[in-house]
C-alpha atoms as a printed R data frame, in Angstrom:
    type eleno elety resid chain resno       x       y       z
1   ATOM     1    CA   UNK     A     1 -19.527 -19.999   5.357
2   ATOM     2    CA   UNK     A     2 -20.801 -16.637   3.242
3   ATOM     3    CA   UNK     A     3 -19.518 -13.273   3.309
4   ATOM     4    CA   UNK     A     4 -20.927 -10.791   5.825
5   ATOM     5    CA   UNK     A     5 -23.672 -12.055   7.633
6   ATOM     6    CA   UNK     A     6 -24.276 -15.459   8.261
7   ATOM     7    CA   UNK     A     7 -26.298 -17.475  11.225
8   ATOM     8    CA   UNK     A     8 -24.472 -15.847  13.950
9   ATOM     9    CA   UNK     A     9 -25.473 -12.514  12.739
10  ATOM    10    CA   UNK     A    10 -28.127 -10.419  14.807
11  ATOM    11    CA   UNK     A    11 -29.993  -7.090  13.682
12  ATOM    12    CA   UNK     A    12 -31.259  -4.178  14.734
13  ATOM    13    CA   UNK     A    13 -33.539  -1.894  12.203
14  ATOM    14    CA   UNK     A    14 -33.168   1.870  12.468
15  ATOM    15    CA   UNK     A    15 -36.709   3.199  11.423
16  ATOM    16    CA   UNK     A    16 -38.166   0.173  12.498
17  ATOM    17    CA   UNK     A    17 -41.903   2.101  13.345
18  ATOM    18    CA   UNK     A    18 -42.102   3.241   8.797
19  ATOM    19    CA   UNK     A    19 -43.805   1.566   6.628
20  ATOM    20    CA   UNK     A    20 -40.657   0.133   5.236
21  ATOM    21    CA   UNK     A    21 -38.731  -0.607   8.343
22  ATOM    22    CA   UNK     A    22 -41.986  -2.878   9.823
23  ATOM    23    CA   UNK     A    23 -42.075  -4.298   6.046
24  ATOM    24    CA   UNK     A    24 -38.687  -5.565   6.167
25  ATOM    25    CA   UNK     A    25 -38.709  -6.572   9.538
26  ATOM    26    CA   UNK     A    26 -41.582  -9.217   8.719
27  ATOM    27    CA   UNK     A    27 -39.498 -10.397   6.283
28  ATOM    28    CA   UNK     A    28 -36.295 -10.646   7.958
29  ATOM    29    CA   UNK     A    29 -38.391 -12.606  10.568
30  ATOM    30    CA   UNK     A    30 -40.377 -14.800   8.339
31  ATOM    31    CA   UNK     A    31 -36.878 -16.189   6.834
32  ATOM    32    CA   UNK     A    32 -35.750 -16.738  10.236
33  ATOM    33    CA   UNK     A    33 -33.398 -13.781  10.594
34  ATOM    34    CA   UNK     A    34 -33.128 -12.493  14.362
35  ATOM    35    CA   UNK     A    35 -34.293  -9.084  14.488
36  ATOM    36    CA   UNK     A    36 -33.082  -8.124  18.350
37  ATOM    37    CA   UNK     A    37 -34.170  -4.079  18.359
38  ATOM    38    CA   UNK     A    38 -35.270  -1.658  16.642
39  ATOM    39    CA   UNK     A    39 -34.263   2.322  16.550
40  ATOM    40    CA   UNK     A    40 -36.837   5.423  16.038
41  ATOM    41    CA   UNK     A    41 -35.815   8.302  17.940
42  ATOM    42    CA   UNK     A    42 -38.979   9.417  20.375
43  ATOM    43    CA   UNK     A    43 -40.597   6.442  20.119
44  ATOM    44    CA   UNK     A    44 -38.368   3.999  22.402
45  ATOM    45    CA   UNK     A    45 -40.643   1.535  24.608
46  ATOM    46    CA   UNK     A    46 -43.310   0.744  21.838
47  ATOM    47    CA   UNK     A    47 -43.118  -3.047  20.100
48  ATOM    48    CA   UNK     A    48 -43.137  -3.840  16.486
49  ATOM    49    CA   UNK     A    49 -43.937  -7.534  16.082
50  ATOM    50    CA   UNK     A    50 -42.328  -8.863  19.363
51  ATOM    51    CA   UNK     A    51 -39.453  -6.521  18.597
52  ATOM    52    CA   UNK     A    52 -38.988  -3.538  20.968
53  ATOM    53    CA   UNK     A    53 -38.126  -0.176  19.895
54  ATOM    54    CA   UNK     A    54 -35.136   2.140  21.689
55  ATOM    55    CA   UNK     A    55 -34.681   5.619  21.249
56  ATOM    56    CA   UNK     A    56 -31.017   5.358  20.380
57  ATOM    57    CA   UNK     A    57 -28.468   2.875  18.774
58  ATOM    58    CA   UNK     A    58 -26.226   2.707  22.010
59  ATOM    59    CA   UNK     A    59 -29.156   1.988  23.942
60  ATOM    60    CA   UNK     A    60 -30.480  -0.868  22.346
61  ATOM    61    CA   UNK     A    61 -26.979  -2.382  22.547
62  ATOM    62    CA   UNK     A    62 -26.664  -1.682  25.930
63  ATOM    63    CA   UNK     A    63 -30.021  -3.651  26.109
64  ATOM    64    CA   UNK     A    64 -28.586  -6.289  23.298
65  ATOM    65    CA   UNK     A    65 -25.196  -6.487  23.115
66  ATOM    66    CA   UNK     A    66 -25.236  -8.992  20.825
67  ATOM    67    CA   UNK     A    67 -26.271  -7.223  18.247
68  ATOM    68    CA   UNK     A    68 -23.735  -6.902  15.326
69  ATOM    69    CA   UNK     A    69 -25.356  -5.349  12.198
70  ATOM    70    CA   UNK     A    70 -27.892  -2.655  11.291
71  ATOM    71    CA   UNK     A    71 -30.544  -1.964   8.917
72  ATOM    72    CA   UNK     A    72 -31.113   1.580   7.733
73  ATOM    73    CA   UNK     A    73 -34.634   2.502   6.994
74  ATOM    74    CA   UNK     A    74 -34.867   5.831   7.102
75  ATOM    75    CA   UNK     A    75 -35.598   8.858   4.566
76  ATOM    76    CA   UNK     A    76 -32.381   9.706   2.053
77  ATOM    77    CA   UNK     A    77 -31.884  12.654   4.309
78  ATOM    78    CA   UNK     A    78 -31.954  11.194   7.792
79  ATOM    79    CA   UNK     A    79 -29.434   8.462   6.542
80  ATOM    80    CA   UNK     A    80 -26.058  10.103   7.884
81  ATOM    81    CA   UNK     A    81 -27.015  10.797  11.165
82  ATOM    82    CA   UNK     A    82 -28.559   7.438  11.057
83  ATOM    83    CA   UNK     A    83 -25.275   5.335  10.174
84  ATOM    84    CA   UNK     A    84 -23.437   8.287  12.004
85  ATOM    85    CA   UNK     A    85 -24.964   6.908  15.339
86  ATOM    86    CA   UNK     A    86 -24.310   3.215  14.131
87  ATOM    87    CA   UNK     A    87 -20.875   3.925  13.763
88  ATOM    88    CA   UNK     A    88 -19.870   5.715  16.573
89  ATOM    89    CA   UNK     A    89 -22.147   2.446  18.272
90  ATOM    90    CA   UNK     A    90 -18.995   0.281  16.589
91  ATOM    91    CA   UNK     A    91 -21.526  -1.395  14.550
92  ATOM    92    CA   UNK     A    92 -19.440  -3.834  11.979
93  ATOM    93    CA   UNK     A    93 -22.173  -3.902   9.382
94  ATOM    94    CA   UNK     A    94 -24.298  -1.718   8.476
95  ATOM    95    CA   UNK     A    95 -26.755  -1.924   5.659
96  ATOM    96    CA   UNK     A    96 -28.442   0.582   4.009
97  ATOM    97    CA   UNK     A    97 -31.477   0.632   1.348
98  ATOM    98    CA   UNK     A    98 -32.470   4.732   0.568
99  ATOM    99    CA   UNK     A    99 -31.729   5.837  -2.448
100 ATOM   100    CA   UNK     A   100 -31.575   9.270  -3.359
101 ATOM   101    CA   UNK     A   101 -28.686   9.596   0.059
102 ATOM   102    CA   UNK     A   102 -26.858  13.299  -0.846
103 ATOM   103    CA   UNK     A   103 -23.395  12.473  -2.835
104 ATOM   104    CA   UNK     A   104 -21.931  14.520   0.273
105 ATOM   105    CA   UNK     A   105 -23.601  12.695   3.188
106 ATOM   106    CA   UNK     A   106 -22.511   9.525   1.589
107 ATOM   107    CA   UNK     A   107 -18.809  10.418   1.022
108 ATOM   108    CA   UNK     A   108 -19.210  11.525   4.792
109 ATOM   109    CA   UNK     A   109 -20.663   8.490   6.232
110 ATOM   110    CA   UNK     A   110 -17.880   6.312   4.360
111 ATOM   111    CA   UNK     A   111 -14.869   8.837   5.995
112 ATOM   112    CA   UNK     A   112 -16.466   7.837   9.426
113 ATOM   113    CA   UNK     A   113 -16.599   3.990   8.742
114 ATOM   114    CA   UNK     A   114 -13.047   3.682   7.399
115 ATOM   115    CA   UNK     A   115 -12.007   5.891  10.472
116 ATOM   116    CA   UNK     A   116 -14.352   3.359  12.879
117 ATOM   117    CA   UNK     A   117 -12.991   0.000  10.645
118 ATOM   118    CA   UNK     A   118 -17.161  -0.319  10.041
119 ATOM   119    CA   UNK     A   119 -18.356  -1.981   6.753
120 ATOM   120    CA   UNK     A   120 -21.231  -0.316   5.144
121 ATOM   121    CA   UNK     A   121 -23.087  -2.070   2.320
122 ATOM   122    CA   UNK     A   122 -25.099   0.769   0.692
123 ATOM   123    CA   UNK     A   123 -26.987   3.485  -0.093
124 ATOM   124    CA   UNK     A   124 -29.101   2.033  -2.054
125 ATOM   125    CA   UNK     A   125 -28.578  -1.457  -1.401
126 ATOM   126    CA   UNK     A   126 -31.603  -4.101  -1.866
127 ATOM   127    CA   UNK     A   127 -29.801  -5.984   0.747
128 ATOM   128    CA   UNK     A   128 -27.726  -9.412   1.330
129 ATOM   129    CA   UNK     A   129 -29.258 -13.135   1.175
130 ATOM   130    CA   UNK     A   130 -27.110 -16.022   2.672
131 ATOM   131    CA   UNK     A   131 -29.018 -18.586   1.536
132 ATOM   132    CA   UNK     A   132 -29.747 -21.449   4.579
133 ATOM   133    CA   UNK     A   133 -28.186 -18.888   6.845
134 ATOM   134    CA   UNK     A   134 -29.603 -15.598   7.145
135 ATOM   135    CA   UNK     A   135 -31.028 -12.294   5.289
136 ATOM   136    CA   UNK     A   136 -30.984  -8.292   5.744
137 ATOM   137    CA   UNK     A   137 -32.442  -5.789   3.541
138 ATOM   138    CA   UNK     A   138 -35.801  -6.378   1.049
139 ATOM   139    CA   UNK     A   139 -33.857  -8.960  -1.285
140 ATOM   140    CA   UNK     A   140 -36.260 -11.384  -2.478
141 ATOM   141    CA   UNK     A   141 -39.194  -9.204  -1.635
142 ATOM   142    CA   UNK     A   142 -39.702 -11.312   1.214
143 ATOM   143    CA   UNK     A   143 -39.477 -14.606  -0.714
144 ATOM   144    CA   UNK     A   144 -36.672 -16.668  -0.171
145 ATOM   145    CA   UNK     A   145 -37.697 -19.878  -1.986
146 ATOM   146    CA   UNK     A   146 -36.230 -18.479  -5.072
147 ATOM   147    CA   UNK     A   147 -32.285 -18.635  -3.852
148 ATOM   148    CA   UNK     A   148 -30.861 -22.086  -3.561
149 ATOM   149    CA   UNK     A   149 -28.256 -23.185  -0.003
150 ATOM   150    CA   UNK     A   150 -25.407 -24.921  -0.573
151 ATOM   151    CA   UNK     A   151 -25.780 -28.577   0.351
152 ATOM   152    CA   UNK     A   152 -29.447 -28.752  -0.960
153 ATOM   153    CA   UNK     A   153 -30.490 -31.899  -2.158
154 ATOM   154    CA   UNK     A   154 -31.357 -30.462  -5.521
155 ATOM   155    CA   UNK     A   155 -28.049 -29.190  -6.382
156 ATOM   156    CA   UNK     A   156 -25.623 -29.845  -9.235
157 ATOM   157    CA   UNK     A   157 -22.191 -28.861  -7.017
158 ATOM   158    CA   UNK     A   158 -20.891 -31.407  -4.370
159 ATOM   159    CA   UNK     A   159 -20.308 -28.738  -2.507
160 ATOM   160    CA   UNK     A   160 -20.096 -24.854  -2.011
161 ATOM   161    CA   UNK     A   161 -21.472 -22.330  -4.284
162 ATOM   162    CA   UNK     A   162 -21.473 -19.132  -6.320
163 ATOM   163    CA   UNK     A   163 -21.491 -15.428  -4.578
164 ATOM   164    CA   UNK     A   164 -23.638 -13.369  -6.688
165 ATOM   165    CA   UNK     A   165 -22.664  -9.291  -6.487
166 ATOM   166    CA   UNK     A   166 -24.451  -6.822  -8.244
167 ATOM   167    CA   UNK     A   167 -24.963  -2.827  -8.563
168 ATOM   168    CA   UNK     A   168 -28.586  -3.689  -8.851
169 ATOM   169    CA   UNK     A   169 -30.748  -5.525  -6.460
170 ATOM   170    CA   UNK     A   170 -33.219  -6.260  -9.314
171 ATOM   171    CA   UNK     A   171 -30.193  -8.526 -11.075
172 ATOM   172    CA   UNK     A   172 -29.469  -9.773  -8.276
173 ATOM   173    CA   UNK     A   173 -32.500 -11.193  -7.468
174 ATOM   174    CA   UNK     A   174 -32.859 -12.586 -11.133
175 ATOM   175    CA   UNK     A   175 -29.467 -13.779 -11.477
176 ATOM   176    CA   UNK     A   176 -29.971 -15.922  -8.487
177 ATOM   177    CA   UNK     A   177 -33.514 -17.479  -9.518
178 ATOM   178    CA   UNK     A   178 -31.906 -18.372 -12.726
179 ATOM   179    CA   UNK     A   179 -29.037 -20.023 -10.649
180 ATOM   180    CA   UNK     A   180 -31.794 -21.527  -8.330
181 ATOM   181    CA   UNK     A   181 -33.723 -22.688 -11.932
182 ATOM   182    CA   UNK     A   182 -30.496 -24.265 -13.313
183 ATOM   183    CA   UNK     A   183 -30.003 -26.382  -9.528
184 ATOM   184    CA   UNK     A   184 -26.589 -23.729  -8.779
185 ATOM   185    CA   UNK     A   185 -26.685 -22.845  -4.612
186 ATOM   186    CA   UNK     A   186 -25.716 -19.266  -3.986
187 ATOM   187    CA   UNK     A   187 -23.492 -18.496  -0.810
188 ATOM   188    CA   UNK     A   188 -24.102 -14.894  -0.909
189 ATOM   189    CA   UNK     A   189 -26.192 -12.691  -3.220
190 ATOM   190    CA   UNK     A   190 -25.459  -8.923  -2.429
191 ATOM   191    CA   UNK     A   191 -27.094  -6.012  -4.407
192 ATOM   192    CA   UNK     A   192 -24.282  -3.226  -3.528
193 ATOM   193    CA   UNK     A   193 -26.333  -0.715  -4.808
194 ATOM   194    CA   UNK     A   194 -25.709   1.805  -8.030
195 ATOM   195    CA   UNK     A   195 -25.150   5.331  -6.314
196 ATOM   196    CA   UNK     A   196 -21.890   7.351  -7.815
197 ATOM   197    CA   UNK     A   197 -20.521   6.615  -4.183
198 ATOM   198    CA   UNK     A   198 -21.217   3.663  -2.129
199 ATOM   199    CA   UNK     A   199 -19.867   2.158   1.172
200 ATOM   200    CA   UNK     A   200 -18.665  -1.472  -0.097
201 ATOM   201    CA   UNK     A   201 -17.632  -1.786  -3.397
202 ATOM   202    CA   UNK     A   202 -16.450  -5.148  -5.892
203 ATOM   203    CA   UNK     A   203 -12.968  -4.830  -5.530
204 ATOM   204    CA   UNK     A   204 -13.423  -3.962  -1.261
205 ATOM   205    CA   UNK     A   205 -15.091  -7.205  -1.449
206 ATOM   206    CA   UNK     A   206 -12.727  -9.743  -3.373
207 ATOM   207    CA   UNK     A   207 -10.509 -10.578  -0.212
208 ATOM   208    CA   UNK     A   208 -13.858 -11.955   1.629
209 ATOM   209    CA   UNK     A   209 -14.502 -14.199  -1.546
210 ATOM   210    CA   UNK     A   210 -11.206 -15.321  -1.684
211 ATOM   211    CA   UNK     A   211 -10.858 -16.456   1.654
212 ATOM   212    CA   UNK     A   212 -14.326 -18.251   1.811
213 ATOM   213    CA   UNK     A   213 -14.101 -21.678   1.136
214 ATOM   214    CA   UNK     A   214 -17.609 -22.432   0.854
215 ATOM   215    CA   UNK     A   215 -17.590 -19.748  -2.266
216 ATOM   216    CA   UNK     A   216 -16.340 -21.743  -5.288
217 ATOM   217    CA   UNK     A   217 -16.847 -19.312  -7.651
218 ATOM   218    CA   UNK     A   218 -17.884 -15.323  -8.410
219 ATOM   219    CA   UNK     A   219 -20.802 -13.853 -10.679
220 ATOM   220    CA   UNK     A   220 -20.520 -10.144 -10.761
221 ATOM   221    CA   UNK     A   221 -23.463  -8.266 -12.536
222 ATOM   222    CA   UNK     A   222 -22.337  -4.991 -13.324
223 ATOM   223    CA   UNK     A   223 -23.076  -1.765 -15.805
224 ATOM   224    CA   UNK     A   224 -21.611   1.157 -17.438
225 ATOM   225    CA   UNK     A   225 -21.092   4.432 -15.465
226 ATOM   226    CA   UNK     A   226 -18.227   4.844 -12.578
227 ATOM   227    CA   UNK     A   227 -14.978   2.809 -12.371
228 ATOM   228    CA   UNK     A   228 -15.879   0.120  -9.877
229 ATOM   229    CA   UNK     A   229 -15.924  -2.620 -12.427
230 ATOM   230    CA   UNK     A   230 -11.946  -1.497 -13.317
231 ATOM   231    CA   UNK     A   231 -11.440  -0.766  -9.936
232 ATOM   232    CA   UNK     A   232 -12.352  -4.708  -9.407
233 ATOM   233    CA   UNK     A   233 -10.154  -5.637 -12.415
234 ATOM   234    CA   UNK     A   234  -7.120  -3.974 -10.959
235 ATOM   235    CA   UNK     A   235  -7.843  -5.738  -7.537
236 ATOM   236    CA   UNK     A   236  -7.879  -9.698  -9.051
237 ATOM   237    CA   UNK     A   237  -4.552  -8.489 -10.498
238 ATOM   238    CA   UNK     A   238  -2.894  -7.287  -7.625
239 ATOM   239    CA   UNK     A   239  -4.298  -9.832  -5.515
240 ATOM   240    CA   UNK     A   240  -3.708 -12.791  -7.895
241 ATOM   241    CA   UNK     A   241  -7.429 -13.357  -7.729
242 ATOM   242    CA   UNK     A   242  -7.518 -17.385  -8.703
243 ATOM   243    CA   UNK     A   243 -11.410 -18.258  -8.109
244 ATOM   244    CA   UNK     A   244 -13.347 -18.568 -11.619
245 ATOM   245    CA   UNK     A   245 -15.240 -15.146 -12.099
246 ATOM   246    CA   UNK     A   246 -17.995 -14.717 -14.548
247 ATOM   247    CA   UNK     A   247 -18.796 -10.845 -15.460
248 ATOM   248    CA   UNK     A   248 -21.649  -9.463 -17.151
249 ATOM   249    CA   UNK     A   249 -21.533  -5.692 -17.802
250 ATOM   250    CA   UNK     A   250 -25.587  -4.360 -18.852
251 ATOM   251    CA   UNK     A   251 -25.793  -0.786 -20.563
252 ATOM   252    CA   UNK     A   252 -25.218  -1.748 -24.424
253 ATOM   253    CA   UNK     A   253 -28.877   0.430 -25.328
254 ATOM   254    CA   UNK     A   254 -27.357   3.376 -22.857
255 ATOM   255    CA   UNK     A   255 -23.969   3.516 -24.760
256 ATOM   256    CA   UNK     A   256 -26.169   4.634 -27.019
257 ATOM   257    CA   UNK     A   257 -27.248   8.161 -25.339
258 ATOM   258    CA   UNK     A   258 -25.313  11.101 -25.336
259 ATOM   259    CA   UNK     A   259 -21.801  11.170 -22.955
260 ATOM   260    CA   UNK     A   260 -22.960  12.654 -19.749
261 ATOM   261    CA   UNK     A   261 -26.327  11.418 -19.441
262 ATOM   262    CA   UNK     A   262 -27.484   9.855 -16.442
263 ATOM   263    CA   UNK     A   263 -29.276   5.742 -17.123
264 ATOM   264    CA   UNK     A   264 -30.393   4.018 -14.793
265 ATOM   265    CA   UNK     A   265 -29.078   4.233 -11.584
266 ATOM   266    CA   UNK     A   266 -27.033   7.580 -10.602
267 ATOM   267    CA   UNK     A   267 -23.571   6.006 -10.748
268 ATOM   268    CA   UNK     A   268 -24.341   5.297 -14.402
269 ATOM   269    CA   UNK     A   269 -23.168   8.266 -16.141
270 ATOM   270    CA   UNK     A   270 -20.340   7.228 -18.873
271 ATOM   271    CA   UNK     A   271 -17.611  10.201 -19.978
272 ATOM   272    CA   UNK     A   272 -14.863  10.321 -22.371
273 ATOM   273    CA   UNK     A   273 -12.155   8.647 -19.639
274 ATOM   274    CA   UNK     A   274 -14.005   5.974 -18.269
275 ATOM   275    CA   UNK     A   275 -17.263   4.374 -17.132
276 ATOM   276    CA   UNK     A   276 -18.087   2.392 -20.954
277 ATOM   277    CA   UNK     A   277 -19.151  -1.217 -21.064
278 ATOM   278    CA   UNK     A   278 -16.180  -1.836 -23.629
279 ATOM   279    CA   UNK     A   279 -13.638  -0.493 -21.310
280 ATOM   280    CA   UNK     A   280 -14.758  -2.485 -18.556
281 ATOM   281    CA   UNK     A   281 -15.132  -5.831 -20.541
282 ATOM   282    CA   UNK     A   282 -11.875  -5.067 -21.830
283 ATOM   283    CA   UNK     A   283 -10.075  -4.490 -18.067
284 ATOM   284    CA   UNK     A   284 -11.813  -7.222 -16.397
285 ATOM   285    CA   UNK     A   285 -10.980  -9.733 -19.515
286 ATOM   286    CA   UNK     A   286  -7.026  -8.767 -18.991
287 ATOM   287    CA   UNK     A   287  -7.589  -9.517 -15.385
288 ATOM   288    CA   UNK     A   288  -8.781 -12.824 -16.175
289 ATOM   289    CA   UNK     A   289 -12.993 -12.849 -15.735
290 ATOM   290    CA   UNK     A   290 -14.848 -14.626 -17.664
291 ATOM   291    CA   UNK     A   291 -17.017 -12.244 -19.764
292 ATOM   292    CA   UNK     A   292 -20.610 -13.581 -19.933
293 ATOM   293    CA   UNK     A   293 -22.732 -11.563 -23.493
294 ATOM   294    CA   UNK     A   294 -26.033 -11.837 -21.583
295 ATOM   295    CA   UNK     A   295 -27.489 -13.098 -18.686
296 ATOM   296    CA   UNK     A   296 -28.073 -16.235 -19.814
297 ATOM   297    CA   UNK     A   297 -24.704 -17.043 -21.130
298 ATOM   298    CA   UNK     A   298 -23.653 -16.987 -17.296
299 ATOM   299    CA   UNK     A   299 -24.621 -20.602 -16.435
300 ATOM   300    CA   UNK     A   300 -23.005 -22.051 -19.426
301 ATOM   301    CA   UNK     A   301 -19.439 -20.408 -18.375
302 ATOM   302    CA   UNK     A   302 -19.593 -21.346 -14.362
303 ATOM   303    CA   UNK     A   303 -20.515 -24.816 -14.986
304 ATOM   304    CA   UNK     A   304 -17.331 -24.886 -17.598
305 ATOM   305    CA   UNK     A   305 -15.371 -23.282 -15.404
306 ATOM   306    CA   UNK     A   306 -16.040 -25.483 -12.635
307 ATOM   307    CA   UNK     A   307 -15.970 -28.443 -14.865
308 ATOM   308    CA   UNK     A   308 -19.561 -29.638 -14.013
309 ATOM   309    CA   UNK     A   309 -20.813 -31.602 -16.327
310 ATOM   310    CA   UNK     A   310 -24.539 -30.542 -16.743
311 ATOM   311    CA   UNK     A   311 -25.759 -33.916 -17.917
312 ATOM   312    CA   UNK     A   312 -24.363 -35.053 -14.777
């Protein structure tokens, strides 16, 4: 299996008719993803590649009611009425990829979802990648050869793989090739995106990687700023978390910078209390993670971890 979507999962992209949305949706459909509708309000009736467009969520799943996740593609502020109308649709995923999403209309769309039981991954998520099985979102840029299935012949595990979760779609993306480079299938690689406030978090996340077999093991790549990465430490505690989990935290150059100064994405903006690399190395070592010094060093601990023997 992987977490969230998987081969029984089928889309619909709101802002399907942008740039972006018809972008993506080539994508999605190049990697053999099954892109049912699409949503632009005013423009319902027109096709997009094969794919017709409604003028409302409810519509198109009155048209497809096997639909069961959305895309978001639309402007920072269209997003909440956007995911507003996907949740009130009883969507039970829905991605989204705009940045920039107002701190208010994202603490409002993730009220609605809890209220609704709907998961959203985002703002400003690159997307999700189950390798072999299905992809949402712009991970990749379009180009899946770089992320590895479980059960390939190439691979180094019997059987399974490593979930790959990151704050930034870019690490993501390069954590996985180096997986892919070093013959390590991925069952999930999920950039949850770096905003202050976001819809699906690390530690909202650990009871889906505990309970998926397939998943042998955890990479999260995560940086200074917020309290997610403690918030995750304090979760594998309570929860007895007992998969291997290999953490790297980036943001030793921004520790550098004044307290209060935003780096990188807008979530990383370290204060006196919390947010600094050392205090999250420090909670997610108690917790029992496996703290990685670079990117690099992250092969070397899984394959000890999971007693592979690279020579092997």
């Amino acid at each position: 299996m992987a977490i969230l979507i998987n081969e029984n999962t089928k889309f619909l992209i709101q802002g399907i008719t942008g740039k972006e949305g018809m972008r993506v949706l080539q994508w999605m459909q190049k990697n053999g993803a099954p892109v049912l509708a699409g949503v632009t309000p005013g423009k319902g009736g027109q096709q997009v590649e094969g794919v017709t467009v409604y003028n409302s969520v409810a519509e198109a799943l009155n048209f497809h009611p096997e639909i069961n996740a959305s895309s978001i593609y639309a402007p920072p502020k269209s997003v909440l009425e956007a995911a507003r109308e996907a949740i009130e649709a009883r969507m039970p995923l829905i991605h989204c990829i705009a940045e920039g999403v107002p701190t208010a209309d994202t603490a409002a769309i993730i009220e609605l979802a809890r209220a609704a039981e709907v998961r959203v991954v985002g703002p400003s998520s690159i997307g999700i990648v189950s390798p072999g099985k299905s992809v949402v979102g712009s991970m990749g840029g379009g180009n899946l050869s770089q992320f590895m299935s479980p059960g390939s012949d190439l691979a180094i595990m019997p059987e399974g793989g490593v979930a790959v979760i990151a704050k930034s779609g870019g690490m993501a993306n390069t954590i996985a090739n180096l997986f892919t480079e070093s013959r390590i299938p991925q069952t999930t690689v999920l950039g949850i995106g770096g905003d202050r406030l976001i819809g699906t978090t690390f530690a909202d996340l650990l009871p889906d990687l505990a309970s998926d077999d397939e998943t042998k093991a955890v990479v999260i790549i995560g940086e200074i700023g917020g309290t997610y990465e403690e918030n995750l430490a304090e979760a594998m505690m309570s929860s007895k978390f007992s998969k291997p989990l290999v953490a790297f935290i980036s943001g030793i150059f921004a520790e550098t910078l004044p307290q209060g100064v935003a780096f990188g994405h807008a979530g990383a903006i370290v204060s006196k209390s919390s947010g600094t690399r050392e205090g999250k190395i420090t909670a997610l070592t108690q917790a029992g993670a496996i703290i990685a010094a670079t990117p690099t060093d992250i092969v070397a601990h899984l394959l000890k971890a999971l007693n592979i023997n690279i020579g092997e």
